[in-house]
N, C-alpha and C positions, 0 to 999 in steps of 0.2 A: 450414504451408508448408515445403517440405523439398526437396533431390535439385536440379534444374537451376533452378526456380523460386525457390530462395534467394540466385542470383546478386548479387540489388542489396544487399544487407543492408548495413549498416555492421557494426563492429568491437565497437561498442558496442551492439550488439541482437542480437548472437546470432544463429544458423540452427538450426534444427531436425536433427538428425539428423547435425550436423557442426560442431560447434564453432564459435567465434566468428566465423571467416574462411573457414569452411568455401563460402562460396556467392562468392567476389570474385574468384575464377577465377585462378590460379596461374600464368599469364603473359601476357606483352604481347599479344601474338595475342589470348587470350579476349577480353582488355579490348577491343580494339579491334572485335572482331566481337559486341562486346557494345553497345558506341556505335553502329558503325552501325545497329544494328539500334534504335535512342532514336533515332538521324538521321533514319534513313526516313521515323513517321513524322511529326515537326516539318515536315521539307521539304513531305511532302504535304498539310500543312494539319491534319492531325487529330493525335486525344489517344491517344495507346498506351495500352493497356488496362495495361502495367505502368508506367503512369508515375512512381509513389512511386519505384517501382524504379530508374528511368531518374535521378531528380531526387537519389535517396540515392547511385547510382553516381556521377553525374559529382563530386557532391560532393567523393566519395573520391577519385577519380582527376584530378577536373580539373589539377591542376599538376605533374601527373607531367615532363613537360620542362622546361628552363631558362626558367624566365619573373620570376626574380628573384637577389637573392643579400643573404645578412646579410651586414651591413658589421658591423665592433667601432672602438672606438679604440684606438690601442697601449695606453694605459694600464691599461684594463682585461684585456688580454689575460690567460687563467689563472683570470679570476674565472667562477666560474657566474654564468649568465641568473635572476635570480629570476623565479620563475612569473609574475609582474604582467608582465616586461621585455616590451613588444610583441612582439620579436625571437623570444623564447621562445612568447610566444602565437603566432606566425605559425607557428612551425615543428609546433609540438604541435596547436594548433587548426586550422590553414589546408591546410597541408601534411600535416598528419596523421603528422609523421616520429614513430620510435621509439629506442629503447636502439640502436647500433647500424646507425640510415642517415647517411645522409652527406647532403651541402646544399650548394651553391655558396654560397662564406664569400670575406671580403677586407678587409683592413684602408684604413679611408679615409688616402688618402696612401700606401698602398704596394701588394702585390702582394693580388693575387686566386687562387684554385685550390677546395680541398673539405675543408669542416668534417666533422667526423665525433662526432655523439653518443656519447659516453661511456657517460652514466649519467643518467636522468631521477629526481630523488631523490624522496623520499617528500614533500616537502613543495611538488613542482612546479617545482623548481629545475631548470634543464639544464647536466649539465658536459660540455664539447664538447673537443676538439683542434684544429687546425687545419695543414694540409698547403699550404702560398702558393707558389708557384713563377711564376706568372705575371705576366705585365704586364698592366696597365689597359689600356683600349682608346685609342689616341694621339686629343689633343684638337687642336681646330677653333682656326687662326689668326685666329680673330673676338672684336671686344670689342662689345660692345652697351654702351651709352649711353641711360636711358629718362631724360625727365621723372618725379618721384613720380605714381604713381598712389594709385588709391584703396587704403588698406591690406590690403583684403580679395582685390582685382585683384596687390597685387604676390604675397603669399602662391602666389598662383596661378604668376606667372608667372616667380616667383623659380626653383621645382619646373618648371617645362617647359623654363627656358630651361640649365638645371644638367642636366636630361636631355638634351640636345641635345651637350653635352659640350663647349660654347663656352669659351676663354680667361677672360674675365671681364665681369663686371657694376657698371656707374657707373650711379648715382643723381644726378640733379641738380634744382634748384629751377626753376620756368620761368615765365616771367613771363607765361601764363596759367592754369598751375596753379596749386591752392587749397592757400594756404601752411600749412593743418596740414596735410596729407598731409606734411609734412617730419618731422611730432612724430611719426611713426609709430613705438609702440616693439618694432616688429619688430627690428631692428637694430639692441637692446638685451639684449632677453632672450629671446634664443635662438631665435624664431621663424625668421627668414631663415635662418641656416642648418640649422635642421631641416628648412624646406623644398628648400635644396638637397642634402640630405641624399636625401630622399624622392624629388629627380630621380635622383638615382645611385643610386638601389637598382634604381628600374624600370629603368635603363639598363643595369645590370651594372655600373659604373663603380666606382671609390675615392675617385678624383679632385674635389674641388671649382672651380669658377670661382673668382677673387678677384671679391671687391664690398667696392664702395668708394663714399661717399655726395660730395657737393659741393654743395656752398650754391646755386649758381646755372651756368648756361651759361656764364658767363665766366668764371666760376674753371674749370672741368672744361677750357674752350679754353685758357686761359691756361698750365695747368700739363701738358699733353699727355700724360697718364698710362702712352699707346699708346708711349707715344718715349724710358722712363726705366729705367732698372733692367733687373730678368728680365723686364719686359714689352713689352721693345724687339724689333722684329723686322725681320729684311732677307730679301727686300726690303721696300721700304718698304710700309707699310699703304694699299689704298683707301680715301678717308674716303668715306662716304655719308650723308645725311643725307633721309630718303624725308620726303615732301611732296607732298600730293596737292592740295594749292590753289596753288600756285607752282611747280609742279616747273620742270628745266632738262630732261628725259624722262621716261623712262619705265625703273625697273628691269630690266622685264624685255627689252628691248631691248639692256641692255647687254653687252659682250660679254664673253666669258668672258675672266677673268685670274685666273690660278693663284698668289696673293698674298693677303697678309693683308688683311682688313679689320675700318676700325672703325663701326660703325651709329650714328647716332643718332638717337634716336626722340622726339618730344617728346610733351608731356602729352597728355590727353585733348581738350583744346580746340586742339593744334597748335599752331606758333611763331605769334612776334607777327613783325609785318618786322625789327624790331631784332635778334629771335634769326636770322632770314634773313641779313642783313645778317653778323651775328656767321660765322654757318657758311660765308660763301659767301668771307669774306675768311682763314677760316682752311684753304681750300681743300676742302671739302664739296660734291660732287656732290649737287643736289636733286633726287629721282628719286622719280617716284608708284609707289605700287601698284595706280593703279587708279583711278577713277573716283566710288567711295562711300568712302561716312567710314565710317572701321573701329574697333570697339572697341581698346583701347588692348592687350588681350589676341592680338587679331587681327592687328595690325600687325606687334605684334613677331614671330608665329610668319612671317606671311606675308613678313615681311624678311627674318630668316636662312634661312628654306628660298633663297631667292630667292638668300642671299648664297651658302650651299652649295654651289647649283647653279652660281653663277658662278666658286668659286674651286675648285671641283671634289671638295668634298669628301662630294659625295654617290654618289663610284666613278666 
């Protein structure tokens, strides 16, 4: 195989007749007039007779635009990636970067801009630089409040709700949640926040939420977290608290206010009347989402989109 027909090759199998990159086509144009033609034809239902081709190409190319960015922590700044470091395998394995390209790079807690490869050492090590001039993308006036979920569910929703680029995350015990989800040792050893880590990477972000745990609904109302410290905000916070067996409306009824809000979401089996009772005297809006019972994953996306759209932070 040789000449236009070496187009798909990867880096690591050679072309015929042209060295190692000889066939991956030497600017954006190609590439692109190289995809459409693997689109066509997908679209129409059938298998391109160069499909390896097409499956080896996009490989290469698929993350050619911004669709991620390595975060560092300041401490480590200076040290090389050793080849195991995920970061390192994302860039060398995923990305495919070399001696040499550059990366959207950003320190979690401060600025964002463009890594740039150094030197890939002989033992798979990456030593990089880093060039930060920018700001983090400005975070969501929103605090979320869930019952514990199931450990495996918060993992999840720890990461979507950190990509959402929300203020912060409370944990509380609920008097029909199942009281080990409280022993969950995510929020010990490192878990939780690696998965809000892994929300601000897909988001492009630096920034993390605060989270913060609470024994029960009345301690979290009691001590008003939204109303203390750097977490205070004026104007004052919407409290909402969605409830689709008691609601007082309907969320999405409500009308648009360009204000903070704080959510709360209760366990997977919902409040008891007691936690109704609790929310509704600490001023708590009960507002459904809806008519069916939503996984506890579900509620929370479908509340902040919902809050977004009401405090205007979706443009």
């Amino acid at each position: 195989m040789g000449g236009a027909d070496c187009w798909g090759v990867g880096a690591d199998q050679g072309c015929a007749g042209g060295g190692p990159e000889a066939g991956l086509g030497g600017s954006f144009a190609e590439q692109n007039s190289k995809t459409k033609k693997c689109e066509a034809f997908f679209l129409l239902g059938n298998r391109p007779p160069f499909l390896g081709k097409c499956l080896v190409f996009w490989r290469r190319f698929s993350y050619t635009g911004r669709v991620n960015i390595i975060l560092f922590e300041a401490e480590e700044l200076g040290r090389p990636l050793s080849r195991r470091d995920e970061r390192a395998i994302h860039l060398l394995k995923v990305l495919h970067k070399r001696a040499g390209d550059v990366f959207d790079a950003g320190v979690l807690g401060g600025q964002t801009g463009t890594g740039y490869i150094e030197a890939i050492g002989r033992d798979g090590s990456v030593r990089y630089a880093l060039d930060l001039k920018d700001d983090p993308p400005p975070r969501h006036a929103i605090r979320l409040a869930l019952g514990f979920p199931r450990p495996i569910q918060l993992r999840r929703i720890l990461r979507d709700l950190s990509n959402f680029g929300i203020e912060a995350i409370d944990l509380f015990g609920c008097d029909l949640g199942e009281k080990s989800y409280r022993d969950t040792r995510l929020l010990d050893d490192g878990g939780a926040r690696q998965a809000l880590v892994e929300g601000a990477v897909q988001a492009r972000d630096t920034g993390l939420p605060g989270l913060a745990a609470f024994s029960c609904l009345d301690e979290w109302l009691g001590l008003r977290p939204w109303a203390k410290g750097g977490g205070a905000w004026t104007p004052l916070p919407l409290l909402i608290a969605p409830d689709n067996v008691r609601p007082e409306g309907a969320f999405v009824h409500l009308a648009p206010a360009r204000r903070p809000m704080v959510l709360a979401i209760g366990c997977e089996r919902g409040w008891s009347d007691r936690e109704r009772d609790l929310l509704e005297a600490a001023g708590f809006l009960r507002l459904s989402l809806g008519s069916r019972a939503l996984k506890t994953e579900t509620a929370c996306i479908a509340a902040l989109v919902l809050a977004l759209e009401k405090s205007g932070g979706l443009g």
